[in-house]
N, C-alpha and C positions, 0 to 999 in steps of 0.2 A: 563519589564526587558530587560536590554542589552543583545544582542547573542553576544558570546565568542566563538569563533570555528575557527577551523582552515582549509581551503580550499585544501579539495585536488584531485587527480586523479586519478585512476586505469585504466592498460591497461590490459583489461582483456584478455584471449585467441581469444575472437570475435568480443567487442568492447570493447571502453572506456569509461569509467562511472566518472563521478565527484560528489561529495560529501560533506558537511559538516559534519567536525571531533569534539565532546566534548566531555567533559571531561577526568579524568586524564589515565594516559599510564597503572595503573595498577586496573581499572574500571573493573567493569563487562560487559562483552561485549554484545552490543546492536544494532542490524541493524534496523534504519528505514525507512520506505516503502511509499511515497506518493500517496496520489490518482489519478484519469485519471485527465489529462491537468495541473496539478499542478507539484511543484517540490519540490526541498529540504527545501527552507524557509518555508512549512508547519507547520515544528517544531522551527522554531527560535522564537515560546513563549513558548514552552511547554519543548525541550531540556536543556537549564537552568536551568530547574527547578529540574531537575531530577542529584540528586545528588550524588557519587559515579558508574557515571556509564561510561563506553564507550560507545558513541551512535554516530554512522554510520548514517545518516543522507543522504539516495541515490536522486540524481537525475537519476531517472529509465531512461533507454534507451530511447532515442525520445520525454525527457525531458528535461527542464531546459539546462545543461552545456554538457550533454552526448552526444555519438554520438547516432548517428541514424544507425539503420538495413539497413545491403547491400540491395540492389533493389532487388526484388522478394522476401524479408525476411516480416515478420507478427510480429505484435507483441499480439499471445499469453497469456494468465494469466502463464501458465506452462514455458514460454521463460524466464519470470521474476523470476519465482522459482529458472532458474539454472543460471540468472544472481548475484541471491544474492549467491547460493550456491560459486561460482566462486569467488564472492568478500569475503564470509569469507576464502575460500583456500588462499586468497592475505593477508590476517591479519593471517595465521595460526589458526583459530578459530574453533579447530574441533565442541566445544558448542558455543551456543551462544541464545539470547533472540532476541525475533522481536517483535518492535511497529511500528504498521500499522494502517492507515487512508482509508477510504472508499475501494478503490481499491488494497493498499498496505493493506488494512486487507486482501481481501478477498486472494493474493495473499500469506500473512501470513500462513493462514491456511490451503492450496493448501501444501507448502513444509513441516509443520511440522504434517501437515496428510500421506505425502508420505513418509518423513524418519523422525520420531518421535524420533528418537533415538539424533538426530544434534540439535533438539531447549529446550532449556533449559525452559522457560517462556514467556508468548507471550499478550500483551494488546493489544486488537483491540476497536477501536476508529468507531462504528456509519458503521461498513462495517463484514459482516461473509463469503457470498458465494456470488456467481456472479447470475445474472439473468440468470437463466436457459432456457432451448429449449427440445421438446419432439420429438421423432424418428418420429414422421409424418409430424414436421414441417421443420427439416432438409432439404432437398431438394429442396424449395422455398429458405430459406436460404442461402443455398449454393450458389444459381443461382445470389439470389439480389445482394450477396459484390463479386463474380466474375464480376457481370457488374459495379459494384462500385471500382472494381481495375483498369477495362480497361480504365476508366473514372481519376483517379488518378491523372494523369500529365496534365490535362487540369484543375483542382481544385486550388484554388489561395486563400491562406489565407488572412484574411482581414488585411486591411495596419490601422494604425491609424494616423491621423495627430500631435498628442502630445500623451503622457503617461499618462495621464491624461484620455484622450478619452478611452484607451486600459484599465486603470483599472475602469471607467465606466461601461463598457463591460464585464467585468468578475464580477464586483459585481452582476449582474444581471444571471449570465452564471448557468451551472447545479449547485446545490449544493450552491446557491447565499449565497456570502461572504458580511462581513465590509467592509467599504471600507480601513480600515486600514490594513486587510488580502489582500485584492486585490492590494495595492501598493507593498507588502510585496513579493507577491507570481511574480508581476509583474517585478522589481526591479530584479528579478535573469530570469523573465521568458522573458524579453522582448529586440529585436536588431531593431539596426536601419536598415535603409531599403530606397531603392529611395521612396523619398512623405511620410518617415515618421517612423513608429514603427510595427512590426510585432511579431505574438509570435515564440520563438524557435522552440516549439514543430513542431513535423515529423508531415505534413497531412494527413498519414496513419492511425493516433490513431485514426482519425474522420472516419474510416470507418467503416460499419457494420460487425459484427464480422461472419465470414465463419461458425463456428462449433461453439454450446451451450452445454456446460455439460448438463444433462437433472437431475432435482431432484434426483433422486438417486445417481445420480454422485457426485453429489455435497457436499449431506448428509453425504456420505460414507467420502468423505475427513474431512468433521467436525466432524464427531464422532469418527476417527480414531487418531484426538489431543489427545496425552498422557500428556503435559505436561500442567501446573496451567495456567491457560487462563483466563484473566479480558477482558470483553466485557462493554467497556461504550458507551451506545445507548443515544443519544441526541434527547431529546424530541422533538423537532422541525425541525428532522433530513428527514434522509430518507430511515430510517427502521420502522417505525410509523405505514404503510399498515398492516391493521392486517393478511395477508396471510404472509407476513416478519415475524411479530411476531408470528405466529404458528410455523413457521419453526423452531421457534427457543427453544421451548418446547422438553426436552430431553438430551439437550447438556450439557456435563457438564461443564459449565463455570461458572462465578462467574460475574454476571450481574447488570451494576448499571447503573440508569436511572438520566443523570444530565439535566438540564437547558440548552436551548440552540442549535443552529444548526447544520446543519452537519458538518458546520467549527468549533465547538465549541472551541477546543483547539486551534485556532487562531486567532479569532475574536476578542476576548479582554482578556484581562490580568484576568477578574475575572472567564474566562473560562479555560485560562490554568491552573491557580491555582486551581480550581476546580479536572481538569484530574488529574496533579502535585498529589495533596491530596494522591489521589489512588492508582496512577500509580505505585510512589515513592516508598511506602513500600512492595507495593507485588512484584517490580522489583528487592528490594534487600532483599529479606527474602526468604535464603534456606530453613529451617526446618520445617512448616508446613505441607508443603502436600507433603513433599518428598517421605514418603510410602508410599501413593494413586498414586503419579508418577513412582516408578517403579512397581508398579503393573500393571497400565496402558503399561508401555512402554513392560511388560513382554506380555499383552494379546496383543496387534498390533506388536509382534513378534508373537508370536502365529499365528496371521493371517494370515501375511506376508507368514508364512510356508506352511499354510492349502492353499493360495492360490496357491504355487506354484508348490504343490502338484496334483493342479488340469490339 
């Protein structure tokens, strides 16, 4: 299916973000969230398909078109919560839905566990929470990506001779794509460069991350989602580990297990239509679990109070 969208830019308060824009001006509003090292083409099979909606399609910071974080800046799963926050202030969007992939799930569910009351509905695609860290491993942690910063500017992403080479590279990379996903993803992701082609992304994102939520941290943001949540986990994904799948025992989401990797919705056409299927109707269908949602949104007020209270 052809992508239809319209390219655009936000100059947010701290950086600027660029995006692909679909569907119509009076859609239901929809920010999408891509995974680490990927960008906005992620959805240029699956956006199309999804029909009556506005969908925000971000190239996250230190991705694709966006800038990159001032020098000593991090990037965070939480930096990303209040870069979407920020980009719906830029649309007036005080509601709004999120569809997220791998990374852009798990930061999904980070902002609409924090303020439950701003996301309307939320599909997360093959990603729930981040790989966790526990308080005694902290401190070896900390240590490794502090000498992994000092190290930073002597780090040199690799060049590739043609674009071709470069989407070789990525089909095989974390998360191994088609190669029709890896031209896709390459095509927005890739500049030229002396001897050749290089990716956009900040070589920051390749660093090991300083601080890990620890399992409970993590839980608490997933169980705190008030609002209707479709979790489609892809069989040949990379939530498959059965300690992934314990964690995810409890949640209330609405879980469906399709065909396919953890590109699924980009790899080919019978996999976005696949997501599409699902996605579609539980993105535009107020009325069903609307009373289960403000019930929820009533008990994570509740919370929010008793915690504050503490």
């Amino acid at each position: 299916m052809t992508a239809r969208f319209e390219e655009v830019r936000l100059n947010l308060p701290h950086v600027e973000v660029a995006a692909h824009l679909y569907g119509p001006e009076d859609g239901r509003p929809v920010i999408a969230l891509h995974g680490w090292l990927d960008n906005a083409a992620t959805f240029s099979r699956l956006a199309p398909r999804l029909d009556g909606l506005r969908i925000l399609a971000l190239d996250l910071p230190g991705h694709g078109h966006s800038g990159h974080r001032p020098v000593g800046a991090s990037y965070a799963l939480w930096d990303y919560a209040y870069d979407v926050l920020q980009t719906a202030e830029q649309f007036g969007w005080s509601r709004f839905s999120l569809l997220g992939h791998s990374m852009g799930a798990i930061v999904s569910v980070m902002l609409a566990g924090a303020l439950p009351e701003r996301i309307e509905r939320m599909v997360l695609i093959d990603g729930v929470v981040p790989y966790t860290g526990e308080a005694e491993q902290a401190p070896e942690k900390l240590g490794a990506a502090l000498e992994a910063q000092l190290r930073v500017q002597s780090k040199r992403k690799p060049v590739y001779a043609t674009p071709d080479q470069a989407v070789a590279a990525r089909m095989k990379g974390v998360g191994a794509v088609s190669r029709e996903a890896a031209e896709r993803l390459a095509e927005r992701g890739l500049m030229p460069v002396p001897g050749g082609y290089t990716w956009r992304t900040d070589t920051r994102l390749t660093l090991p991350s300083p601080l890990r939520l620890t399992q409970a941290h993590a839980l608490a943001f997933a169980r705190r989602v008030a609002c209707p949540t479709l979790l489609v986990l892809a069989e040949q994904g990379l939530m498959v580990q059965p300690e992934r799948q314990a964690m995810l025992a409890g949640l209330p989401y609405d879980i469906r297990r399709l065909p396919g990797g953890h590109h699924l919705h980009l790899d080919d056409e019978q996999g976005a239509r696949a997501v599409a299927e699902i996605a579609q109707p539980f993105l535009t269908d107020r009325g069903a679990l609307q009373d289960s949602v403000e019930n929820r949104l009533d008990e994570a007020a509740a919370t929010g109070e008793r915690g504050r209270t503490r």
